[in-house]
N, C-alpha and C positions, 0 to 999 in steps of 0.2 A: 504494500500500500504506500503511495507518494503521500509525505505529509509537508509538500512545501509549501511554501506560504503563497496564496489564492494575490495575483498581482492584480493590481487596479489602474487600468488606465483606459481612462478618459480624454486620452488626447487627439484620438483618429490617429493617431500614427502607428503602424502595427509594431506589433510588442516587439518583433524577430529586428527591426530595424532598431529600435529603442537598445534593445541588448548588447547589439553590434556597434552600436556607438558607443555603449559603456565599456565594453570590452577594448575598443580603442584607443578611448583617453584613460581607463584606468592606471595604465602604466604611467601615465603623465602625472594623473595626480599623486599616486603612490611618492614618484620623484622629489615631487615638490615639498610633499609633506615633511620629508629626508633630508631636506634642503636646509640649511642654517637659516634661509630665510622665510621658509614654511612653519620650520619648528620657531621662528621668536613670532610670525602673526599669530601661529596658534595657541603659543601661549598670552598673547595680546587677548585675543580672542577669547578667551578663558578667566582673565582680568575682566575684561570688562562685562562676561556674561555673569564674574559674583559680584560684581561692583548692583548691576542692574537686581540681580537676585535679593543682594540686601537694601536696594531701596524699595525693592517692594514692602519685604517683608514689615521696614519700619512704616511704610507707609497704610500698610494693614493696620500695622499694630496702633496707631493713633486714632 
């Protein structure tokens, strides 16, 4: 029995082209991520999603 996970797309574009193009730039993003300059936005990135994280939270809390 396939228990993979049911994809959803709603784009009109069929799925087998969808896939083909992730499989393409995969390797690119992979790189990038690897990258001394991947890795410091993504730690930017990371910064500022707890920076956002905790204004919510105080903004809840008032």
């Amino acid at each position: 029995m396939d228990r993979r996970k049911k994809l959803i797309n709603n784009s009109g574009i069929p799925q087998h082209e969808i896939e083909y193009i992730a499989r393409c730039i995969l390797p690119d993003i992979l790189a990038y991520y690897d990258s001394e300059e991947g890795q410091r936005e993504f730690r930017e990135w990371l910064t500022q999603r707890e920076t956002e994280q905790t204004e919510r939270k105080v903004g809840k809390s008032k």
